[in-house]
C-alpha positions as CSV (number, residue, x, y, z in Angstrom):
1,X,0.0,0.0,0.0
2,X,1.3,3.1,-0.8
3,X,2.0,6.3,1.4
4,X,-0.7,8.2,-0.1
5,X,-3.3,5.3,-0.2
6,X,-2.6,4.7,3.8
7,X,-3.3,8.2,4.4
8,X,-6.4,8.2,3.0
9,X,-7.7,5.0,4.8
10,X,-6.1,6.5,7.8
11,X,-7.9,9.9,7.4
12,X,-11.7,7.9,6.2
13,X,-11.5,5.9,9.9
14,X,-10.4,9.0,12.0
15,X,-13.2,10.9,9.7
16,X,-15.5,7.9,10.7
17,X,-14.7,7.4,14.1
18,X,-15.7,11.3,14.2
19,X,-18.9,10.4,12.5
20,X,-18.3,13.4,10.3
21,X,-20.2,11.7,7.3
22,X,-20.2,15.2,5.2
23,X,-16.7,15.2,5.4
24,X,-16.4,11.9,5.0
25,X,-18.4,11.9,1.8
26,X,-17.1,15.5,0.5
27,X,-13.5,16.0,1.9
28,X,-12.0,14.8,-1.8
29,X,-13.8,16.7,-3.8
30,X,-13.1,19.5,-1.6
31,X,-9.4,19.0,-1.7
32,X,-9.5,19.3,-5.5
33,X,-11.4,22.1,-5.6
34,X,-9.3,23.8,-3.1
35,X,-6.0,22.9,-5.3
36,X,-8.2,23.8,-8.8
37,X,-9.1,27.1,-7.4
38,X,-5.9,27.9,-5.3
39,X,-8.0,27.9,-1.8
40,X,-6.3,28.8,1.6
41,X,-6.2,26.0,4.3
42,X,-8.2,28.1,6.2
43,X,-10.9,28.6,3.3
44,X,-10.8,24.5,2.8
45,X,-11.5,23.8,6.7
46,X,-14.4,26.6,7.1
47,X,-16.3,25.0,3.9
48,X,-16.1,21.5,5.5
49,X,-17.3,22.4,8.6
50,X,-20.0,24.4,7.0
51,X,-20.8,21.2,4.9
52,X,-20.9,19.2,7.7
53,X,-23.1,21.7,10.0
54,X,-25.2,22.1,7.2
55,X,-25.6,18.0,6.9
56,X,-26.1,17.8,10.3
57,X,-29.3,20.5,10.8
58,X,-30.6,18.9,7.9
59,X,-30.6,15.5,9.2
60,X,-32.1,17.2,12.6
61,X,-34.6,19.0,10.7
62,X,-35.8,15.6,9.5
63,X,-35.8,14.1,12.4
64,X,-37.7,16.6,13.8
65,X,-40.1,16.0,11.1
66,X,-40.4,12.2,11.7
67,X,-41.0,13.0,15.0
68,X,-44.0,15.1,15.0
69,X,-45.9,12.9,12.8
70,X,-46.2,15.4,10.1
71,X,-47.9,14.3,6.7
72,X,-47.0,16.3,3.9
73,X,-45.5,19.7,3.7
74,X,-47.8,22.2,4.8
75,X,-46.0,26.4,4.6
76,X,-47.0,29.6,5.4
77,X,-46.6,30.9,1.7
78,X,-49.2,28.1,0.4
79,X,-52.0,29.3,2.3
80,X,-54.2,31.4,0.4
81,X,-55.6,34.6,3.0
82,X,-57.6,35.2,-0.2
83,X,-60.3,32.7,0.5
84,X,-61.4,33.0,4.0
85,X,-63.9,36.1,4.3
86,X,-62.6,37.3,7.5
87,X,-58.4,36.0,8.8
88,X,-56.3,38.3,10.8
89,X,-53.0,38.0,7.9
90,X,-50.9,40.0,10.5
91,X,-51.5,38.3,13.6
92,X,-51.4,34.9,11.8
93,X,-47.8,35.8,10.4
94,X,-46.5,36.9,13.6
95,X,-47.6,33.6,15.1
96,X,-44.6,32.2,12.4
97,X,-42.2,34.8,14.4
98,X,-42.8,31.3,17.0
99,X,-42.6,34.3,19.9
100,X,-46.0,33.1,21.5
101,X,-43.8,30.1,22.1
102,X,-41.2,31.8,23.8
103,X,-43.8,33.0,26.1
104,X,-45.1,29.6,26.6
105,X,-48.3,30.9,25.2
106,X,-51.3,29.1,23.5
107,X,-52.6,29.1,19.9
108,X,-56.3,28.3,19.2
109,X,-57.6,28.5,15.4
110,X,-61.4,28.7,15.3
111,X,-63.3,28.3,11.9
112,X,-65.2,26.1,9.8
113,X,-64.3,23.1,7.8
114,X,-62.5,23.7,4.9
115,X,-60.7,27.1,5.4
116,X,-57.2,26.0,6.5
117,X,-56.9,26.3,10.0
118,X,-54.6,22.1,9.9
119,X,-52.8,23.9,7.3
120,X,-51.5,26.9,9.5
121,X,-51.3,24.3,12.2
122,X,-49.3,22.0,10.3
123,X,-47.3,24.8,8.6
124,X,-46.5,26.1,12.8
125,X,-45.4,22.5,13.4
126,X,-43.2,22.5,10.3
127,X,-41.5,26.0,11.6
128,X,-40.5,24.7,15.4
129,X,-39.3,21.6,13.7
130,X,-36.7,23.8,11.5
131,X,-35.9,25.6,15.0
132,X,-35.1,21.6,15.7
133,X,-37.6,22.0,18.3
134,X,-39.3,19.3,19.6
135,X,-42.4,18.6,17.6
136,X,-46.1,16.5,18.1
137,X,-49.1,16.6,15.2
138,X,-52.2,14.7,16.7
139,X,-56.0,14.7,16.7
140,X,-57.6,15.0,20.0
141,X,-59.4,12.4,19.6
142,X,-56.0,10.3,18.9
143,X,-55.3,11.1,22.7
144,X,-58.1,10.0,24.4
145,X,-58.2,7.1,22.4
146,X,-54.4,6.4,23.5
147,X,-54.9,7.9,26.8
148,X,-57.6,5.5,27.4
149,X,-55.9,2.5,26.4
150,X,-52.7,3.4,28.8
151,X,-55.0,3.7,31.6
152,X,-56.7,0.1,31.0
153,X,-53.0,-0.9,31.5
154,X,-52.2,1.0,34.2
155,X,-49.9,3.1,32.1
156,X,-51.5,6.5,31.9
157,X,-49.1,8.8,33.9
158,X,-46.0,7.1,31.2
159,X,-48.6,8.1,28.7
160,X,-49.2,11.8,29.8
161,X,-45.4,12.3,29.5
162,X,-45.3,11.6,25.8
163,X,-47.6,14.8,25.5
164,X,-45.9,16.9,27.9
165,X,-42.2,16.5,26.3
166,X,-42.8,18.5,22.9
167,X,-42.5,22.1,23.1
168,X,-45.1,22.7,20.7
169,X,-48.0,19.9,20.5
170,X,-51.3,20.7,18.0
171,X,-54.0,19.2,19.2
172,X,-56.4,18.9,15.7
173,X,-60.0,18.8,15.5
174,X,-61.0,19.5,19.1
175,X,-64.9,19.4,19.2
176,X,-65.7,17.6,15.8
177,X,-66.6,14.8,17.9
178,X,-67.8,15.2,21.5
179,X,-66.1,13.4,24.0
180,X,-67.1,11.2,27.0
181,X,-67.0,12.5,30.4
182,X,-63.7,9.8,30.6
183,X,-62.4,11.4,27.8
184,X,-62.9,14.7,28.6
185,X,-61.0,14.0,32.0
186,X,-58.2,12.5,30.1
187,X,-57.5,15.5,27.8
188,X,-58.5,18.1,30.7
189,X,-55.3,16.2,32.3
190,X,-53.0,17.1,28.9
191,X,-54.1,20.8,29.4
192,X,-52.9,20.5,33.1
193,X,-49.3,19.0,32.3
194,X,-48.8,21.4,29.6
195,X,-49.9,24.2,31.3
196,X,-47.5,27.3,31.3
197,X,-45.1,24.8,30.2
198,X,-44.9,24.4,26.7
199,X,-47.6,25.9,23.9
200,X,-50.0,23.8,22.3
201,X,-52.0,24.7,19.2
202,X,-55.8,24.1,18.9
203,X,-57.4,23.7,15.8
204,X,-61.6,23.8,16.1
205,X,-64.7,24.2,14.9
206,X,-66.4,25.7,17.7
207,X,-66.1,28.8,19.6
208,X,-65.4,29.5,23.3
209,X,-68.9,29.6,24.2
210,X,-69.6,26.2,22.6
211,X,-66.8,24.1,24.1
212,X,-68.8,22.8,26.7
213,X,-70.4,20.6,24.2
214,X,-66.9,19.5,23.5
215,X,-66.5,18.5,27.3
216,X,-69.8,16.3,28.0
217,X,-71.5,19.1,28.6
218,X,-69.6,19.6,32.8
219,X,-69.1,23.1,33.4
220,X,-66.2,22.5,35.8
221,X,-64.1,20.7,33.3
222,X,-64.9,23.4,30.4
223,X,-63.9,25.9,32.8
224,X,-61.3,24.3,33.9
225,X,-59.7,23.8,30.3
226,X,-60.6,27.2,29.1
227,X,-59.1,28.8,31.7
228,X,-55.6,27.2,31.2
229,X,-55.9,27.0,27.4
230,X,-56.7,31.1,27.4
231,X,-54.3,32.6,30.0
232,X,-51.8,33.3,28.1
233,X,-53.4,32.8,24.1
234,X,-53.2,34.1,20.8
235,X,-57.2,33.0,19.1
236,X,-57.4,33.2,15.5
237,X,-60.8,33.9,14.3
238,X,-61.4,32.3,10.6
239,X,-64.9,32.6,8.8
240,X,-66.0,32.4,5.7
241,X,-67.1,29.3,3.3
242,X,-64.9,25.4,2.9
243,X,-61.8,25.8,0.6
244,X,-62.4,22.4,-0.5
245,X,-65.9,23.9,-2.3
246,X,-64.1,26.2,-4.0
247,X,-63.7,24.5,-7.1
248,X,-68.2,24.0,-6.9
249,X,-68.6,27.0,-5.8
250,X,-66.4,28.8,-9.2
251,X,-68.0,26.3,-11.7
């Protein structure tokens, strides 16, 4: 083997061993380029730590991603503000600034179906996760039905954990199907372990004053979960008729 070629096997372990895969992957094409276009040493090392930072957020970003159970990409620049008949544009963009998160404030999007309010959620989700923040997309009626399960196996406190961990959870489609006074308990005990914690975003089709019909109808637990979901809130009002009659509604 010669010099040269023992460097090189030399330099892929230590390269390895580092797990610096960008490097790893990049550092001879680098090289060349570096020698082609008469590059300083200094130049060469700051582009392959740049490479490999670069790698590295990526794959983070992704993660993060994986993580929150995100389906599809869902942005800020896809939603149309054209459609809904009434939408705050400016508050909703300064909810993308993620300060109500630094607060550990709450997010609640109210509207009908069909006029987007999943897609700003999702599109919120998408922004913590490329702040590699940690990340959870879910249906409330996804977490009862879990919750539910863990506590028929004696597992509900393990549970509750997994919801209190992400710094941003949406909780999707709260009120399109009325929960049980069970269930209505279990998710009242989400807003608890959240509360002033982390930020959660609500997507819903009914207002404040209807939420009760949401929490089987008891008072105390509809006050009880307004009252930490509002304290510290942003509430995004959103009327006007479905997006996904648009194309019936033009034809």
């Amino acid at each position: 083997m010669t010099v040269k070629k023992q460097y090189d096997t030399k330099l892929k372990e230590i390269l390895a061993e580092l797990q610096l895969t960008w490097v790893l992957d990049n550092h001879e094409y680098e090289l060349a380029e570096a020698a082609r276009k008469n590059r300083t040493a200094q130049d060469l090392l700051q582009r392959l730590l740049e490479g490999e930072l670069d790698a590295r957020h990526a794959r983070a970003v992704k993660r993060r991603i994986n993580d929150a159970k995100l389906k599809g990409v869902r942005t800020l620049d896809a939603f149309d503000f054209s459609w809904p008949s009434k939408i705050n544009r400016d508050q909703v963009r300064h909810l993308f600034t993620l300060s109500f998160m630094r607060q550990t404030a709450n997010v609640v999007l109210i509207g009908g179906v069909g006029l987007g309010k999943t897609h700003l959620a999702a599109a919120l989700a998408r922004e913590a996760c490329l702040k590699r923040l940690p990340v959870l997309f879910t249906s409330a009626i996804d977490i009862v039905n879990h919750l539910a399960e863990a506590r028929s196996h004696n597992s509900l406190a393990a549970a509750i954990r997994r919801y209190t961990r992400p710094k941003l959870m949406i909780i999707d489609e709260l009120g399109y199907l009325p929960l049980d006074k069970v269930g209505a308990e279990l998710l009242f005990q989400v807003f608890c372990a959240r509360y002033e914690t982390a930020s959660t975003v609500i997507t819903t089709n009914r207002a404040y004053k209807e939420w009760a019909k949401t929490f089987a109808n008891d008072a105390t637990i509809t006050s009880a979960v307004l009252d930490r979901i509002t304290h510290h809130c942003e509430t995004v009002i959103i009327e006007g008729k479905s997006y996904r009659m648009k194309d019936r509604i033009d034809s």
